[in-house]
N, C-alpha and C positions, 0 to 999 in steps of 0.2 A: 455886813458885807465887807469883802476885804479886797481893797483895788491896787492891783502891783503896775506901774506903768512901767515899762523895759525899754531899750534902745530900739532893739528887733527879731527879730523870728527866733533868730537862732536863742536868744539870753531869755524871751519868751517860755520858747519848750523846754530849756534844760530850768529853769524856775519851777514851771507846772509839775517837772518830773520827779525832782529832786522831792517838792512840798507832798505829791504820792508817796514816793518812796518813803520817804519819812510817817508819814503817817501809817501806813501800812504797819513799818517798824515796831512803832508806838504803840500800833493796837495787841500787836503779838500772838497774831493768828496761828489755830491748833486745827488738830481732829475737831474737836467739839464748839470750837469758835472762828469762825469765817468772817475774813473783811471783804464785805459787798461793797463793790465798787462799779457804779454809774459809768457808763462811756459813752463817748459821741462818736461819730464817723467822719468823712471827706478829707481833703486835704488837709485843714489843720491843724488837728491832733496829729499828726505824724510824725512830726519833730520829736513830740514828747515821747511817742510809740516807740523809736527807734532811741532812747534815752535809756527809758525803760527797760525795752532788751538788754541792751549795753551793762546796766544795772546786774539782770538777771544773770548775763553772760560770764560778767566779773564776781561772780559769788556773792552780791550785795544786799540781794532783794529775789525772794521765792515767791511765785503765785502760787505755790500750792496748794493751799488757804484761803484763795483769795475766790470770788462769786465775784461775777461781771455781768451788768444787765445793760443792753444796748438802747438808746435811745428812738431807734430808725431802722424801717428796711422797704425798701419798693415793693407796691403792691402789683401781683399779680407777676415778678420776676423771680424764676428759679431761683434759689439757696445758693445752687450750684453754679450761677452765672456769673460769668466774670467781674461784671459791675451790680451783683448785690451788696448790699453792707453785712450778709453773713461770708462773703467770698473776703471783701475788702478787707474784714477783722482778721479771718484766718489768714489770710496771706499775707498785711501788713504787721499782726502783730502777735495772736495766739499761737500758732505752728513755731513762736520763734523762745514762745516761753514754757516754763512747764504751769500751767494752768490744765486743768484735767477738763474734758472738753464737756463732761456734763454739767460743768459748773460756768459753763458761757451761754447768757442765753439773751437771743437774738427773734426778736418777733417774726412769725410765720407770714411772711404778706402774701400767702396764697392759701388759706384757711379757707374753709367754704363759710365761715362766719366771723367776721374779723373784726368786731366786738365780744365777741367770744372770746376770740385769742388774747384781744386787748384784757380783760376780764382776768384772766385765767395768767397774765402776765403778771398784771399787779395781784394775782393773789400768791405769784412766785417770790414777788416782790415781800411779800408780808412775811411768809411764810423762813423766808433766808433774815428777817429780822428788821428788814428797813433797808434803806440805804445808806452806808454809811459815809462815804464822800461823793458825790457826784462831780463829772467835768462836764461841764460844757463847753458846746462847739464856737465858731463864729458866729457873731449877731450880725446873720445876710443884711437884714432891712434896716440897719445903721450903715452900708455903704454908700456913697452921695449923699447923705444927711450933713446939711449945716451944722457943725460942731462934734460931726462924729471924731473920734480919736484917731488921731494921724500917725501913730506909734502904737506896736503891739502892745499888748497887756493880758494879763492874767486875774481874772476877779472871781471871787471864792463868794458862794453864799451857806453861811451857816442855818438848815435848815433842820429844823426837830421833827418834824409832820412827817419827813418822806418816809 
């Protein structure tokens, strides 16, 4: 695991965006090889979201290549509702990149079987090769915690299994 402690938000997400970006770079994503990429939802990643465009806008960085599998979505809330995590993706961050929409994918939480969906997810999961970087969101239940960290940060877990 790798622990970046930063000043603040702002030095935070242009960190998180930059160590994407770059990695993406590196892997040199084609037709025939996709970088899957793990994302979170809510306020936090947004910094980085809007980095990322910034990235894509300035000719730096293509999702063309790139496979996004979301972490989260309310159950039993429209796709199409303003506060689902499939609305909040598209509107904070995929509409603004060229990522090709069938390669975003975002759990059904209105499946009539949602272990199924769960299921049929990670076998999307497998099936795209693994995950190759994941981000995660904020750690809610370290807020009010004795000793939780009082300064953003950014921490990377290198994981072979996903």
């Amino acid at each position: 695991m790798k622990l970046i402690i930063l000043d603040n938000y702002s030095q935070a997400s242009e960190w998180a965006a930059k160590y994407i970006r770059n990695r993406i770079i590196q892997f040199n994503p084609g037709p025939d090889k996709y970088f899957t990429l793990g994302l979170p939802t809510g306020s936090t990643p947004l910094g980085c979201y809007k980095k990322l465009i910034e990235y894509y806008k300035n000719g730096d960085l293509s999702f063309k290549y790139v496979k996004t599998f979301n972490m989260d979505e309310y159950v039993g809330l429209p796709r199409d509702h303003p506060e689902s995590y499939h609305s909040f993706m598209w509107n904070n961050f995929f509409k603004h990149i060229d990522i090709h929409p069938e390669n975003t994918h975002i759990l059904d939480g209105n499946a009539a079987d949602l272990q199924a969906e769960c299921d049929a997810f990670e076998e999307k999961i497998k099936a795209a090769g693994g995950i190759e970087l994941f981000v995660g969101g904020e750690l809610n239940t370290a807020a009010g915690v004795q000793g939780a960290l009082s300064r953003p940060c950014v921490c990377f877990i290198q994981c072979d299994s996903v």
